[in-house]
N, C-alpha and C positions, 0 to 999 in steps of 0.2 A: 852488304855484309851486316848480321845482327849479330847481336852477345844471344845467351840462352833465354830470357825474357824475352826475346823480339826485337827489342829497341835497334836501332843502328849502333853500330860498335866501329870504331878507326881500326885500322887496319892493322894489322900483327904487326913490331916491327917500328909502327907508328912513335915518332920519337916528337912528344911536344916540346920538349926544351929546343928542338930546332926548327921546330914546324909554329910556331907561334912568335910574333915579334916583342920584342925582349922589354923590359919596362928598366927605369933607374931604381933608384932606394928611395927615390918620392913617388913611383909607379907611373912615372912618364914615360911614352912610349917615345923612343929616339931615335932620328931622321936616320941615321947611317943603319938600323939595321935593318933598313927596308931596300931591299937586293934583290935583285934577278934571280939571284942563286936559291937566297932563301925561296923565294917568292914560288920558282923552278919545285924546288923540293915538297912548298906546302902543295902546290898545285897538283903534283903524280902521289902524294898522297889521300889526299881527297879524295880526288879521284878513285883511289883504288878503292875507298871507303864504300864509295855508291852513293852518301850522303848527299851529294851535289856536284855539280860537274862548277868547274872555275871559265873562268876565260882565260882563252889563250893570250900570249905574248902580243901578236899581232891583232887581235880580234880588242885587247884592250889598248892598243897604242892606236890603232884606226879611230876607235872612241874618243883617245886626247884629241886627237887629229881633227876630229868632227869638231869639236868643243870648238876648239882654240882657233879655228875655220873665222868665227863672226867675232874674235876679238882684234878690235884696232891693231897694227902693228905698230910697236915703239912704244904701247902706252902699259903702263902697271895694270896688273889682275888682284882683281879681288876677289875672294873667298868667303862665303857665307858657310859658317856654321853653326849649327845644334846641339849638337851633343862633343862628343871630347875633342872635336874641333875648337869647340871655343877656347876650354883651356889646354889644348895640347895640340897644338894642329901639327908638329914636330918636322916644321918647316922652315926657311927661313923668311922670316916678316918685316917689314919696315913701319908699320903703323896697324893697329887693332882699335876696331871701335863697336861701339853697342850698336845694334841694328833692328829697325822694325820690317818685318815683311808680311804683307799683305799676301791671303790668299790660301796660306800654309799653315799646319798646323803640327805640331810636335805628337811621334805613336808608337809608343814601342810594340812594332809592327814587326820588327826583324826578327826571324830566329836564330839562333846560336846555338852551336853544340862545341864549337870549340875555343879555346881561349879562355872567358872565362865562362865560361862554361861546359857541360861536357854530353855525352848522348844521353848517357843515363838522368843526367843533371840540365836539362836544359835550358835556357835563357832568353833573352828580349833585348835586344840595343834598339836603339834608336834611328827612324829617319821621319820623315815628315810625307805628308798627305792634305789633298786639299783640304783646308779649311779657313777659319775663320784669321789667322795672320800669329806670327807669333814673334820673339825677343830673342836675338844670338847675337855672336859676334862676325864682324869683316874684316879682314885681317888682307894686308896688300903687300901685294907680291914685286917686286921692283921689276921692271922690263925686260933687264938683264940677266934674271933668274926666272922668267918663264919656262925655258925650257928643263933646267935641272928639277924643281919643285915641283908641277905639275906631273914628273915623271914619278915621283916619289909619290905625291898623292894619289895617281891613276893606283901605281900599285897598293894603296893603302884602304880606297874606298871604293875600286872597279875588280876585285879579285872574281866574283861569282856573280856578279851581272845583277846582283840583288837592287843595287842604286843605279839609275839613271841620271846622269848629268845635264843639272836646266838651269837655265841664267834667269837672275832673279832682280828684282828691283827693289832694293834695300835705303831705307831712309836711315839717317843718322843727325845726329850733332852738327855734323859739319856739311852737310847736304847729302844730297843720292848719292847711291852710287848702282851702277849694273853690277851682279857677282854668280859667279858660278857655284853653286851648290850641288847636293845628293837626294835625290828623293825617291821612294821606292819604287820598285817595279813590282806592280800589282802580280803581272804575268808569272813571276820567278814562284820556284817553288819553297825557299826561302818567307814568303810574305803569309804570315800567319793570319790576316783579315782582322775583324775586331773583335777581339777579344775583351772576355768581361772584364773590368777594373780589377776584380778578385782573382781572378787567374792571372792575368797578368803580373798583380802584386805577389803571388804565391811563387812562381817562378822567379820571379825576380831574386825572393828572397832564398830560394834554396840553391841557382845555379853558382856554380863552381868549377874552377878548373885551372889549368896552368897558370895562364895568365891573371889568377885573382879570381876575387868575386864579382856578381852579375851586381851585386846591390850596392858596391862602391862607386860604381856608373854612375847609380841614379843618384848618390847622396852628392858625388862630386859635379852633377848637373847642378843637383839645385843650389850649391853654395855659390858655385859659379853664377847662377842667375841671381841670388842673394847678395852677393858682392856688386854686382851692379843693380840691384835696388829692385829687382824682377820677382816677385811671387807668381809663378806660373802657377795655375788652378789645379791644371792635369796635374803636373811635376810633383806640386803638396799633397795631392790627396793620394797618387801610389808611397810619395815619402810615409808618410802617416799610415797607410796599412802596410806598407813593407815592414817600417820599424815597431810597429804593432805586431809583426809576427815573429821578431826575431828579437824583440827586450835590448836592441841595441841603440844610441841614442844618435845616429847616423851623420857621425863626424866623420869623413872620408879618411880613407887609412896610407 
């Protein structure tokens, strides 16, 4: 399906207030509104769109299933994140800490057209690609909430098969730890490749859409790695031409 430019257009009908998951009045996304039902409804709309096919129910609970295959039983999971996982993983956590991981490297590689951003309006989140290592947080999961959490996050970072689930080996403060993180799938038609700095930063700063803007992502990355003492090189230099094209001084909103 396209509008009359060409571009891909959502589907007649297409209702974002229920097809998008909901944010607070601090623009956190919150654990309870990630549902089957919703989940159900963004998924036969997408779909209908053309944009991108989702994964099904099964086809992403077989994926937890793989995952959650090589972790200990009885012992806590940990969670490696990048991007609004660090500050909002809208899970529940028992302990969060700073993590170095070798090997990976931070790309706003994803595309986006919905959320916050829109077809006309397109956008860039974040996942990570080999490289030289980079700074997030790990945040742990109690034993006993494996199973509800993980189901929550399957549905929150395995919708359209863009991220691939890979256990990662994360240094910290208080020693290793092993964590499951998201990292692209090159294969997906979601993965934009590399993109110049300046495209990248120009998107960033014009998408929009339901859930917000694309450039509160990145301002609210980088505070989050500023709060823990991180100048990511990538992260400053889209900060600085993003807010270079948009005269705003990118205090997250």
């Amino acid at each position: 399906m396209t509008d009359p430019s060409g571009k891909p257009a959502l589907p007649e009908g297409f209702d974002p207030s229920r097809s998008a998951f909901q944010r607070d009045a601090n623009g956190l996304l919150r654990r309870e509104d990630f549902t089957p039902e919703r989940v159900a409804y963004l998924t036969e709309q997408v779909t209908k769109s053309g944009l991108w096919t989702f994964l099904s129910a099964e086809e992403r609970e077989a994926s937890r299933q793989a995952t959650l295959a090589t972790h200990p039983p009885g012992e806590d999971l940990w969670l490696f994140g990048y991007g609004s996982l660090m500050w909002n993983p809208a899970l529940h956590v028992t302990e969060s800490r700073k993590a170095e991981v070798r090997g990976w490297t931070r790309s706003f590689c994803l595309q986006l057209v919905i959320g916050r951003a829109m077809p006309d309006k397109p956008g860039l989140m974040l996942a990570i690609e080999p490289g030289d290592g980079l700074t997030g947080v790990v945040h742990r999961i109690d034993a006993a909430a494996i199973e509800s959490e993980t189901s929550i996050l399957w549905m929150r970072e395995m919708l359209s098969g863009a991220y691939v689930p890979e256990w990662v080996d994360c240094d910290t403060a208080d020693g290793p730890v092993r964590a499951v993180t998201f990292v692209i799938n090159k294969a997906h038609n979601r993965y934009s490749g590399q993109l110049p700095l300046d495209e990248q930063a120009r998107r960033i700063a014009a998408a929009e859409g339901q859930a917000g803007n694309n450039r509160d992502y990145l301002y609210r990355c980088r505070a989050e790695l500023r709060r823990m003492g991180v100048a990511d090189p990538y992260v400053e230099t889209l900060f600085s031409d993003v807010t270079a094209i948009t005269g705003e001084s990118g205090e997250p909103h």
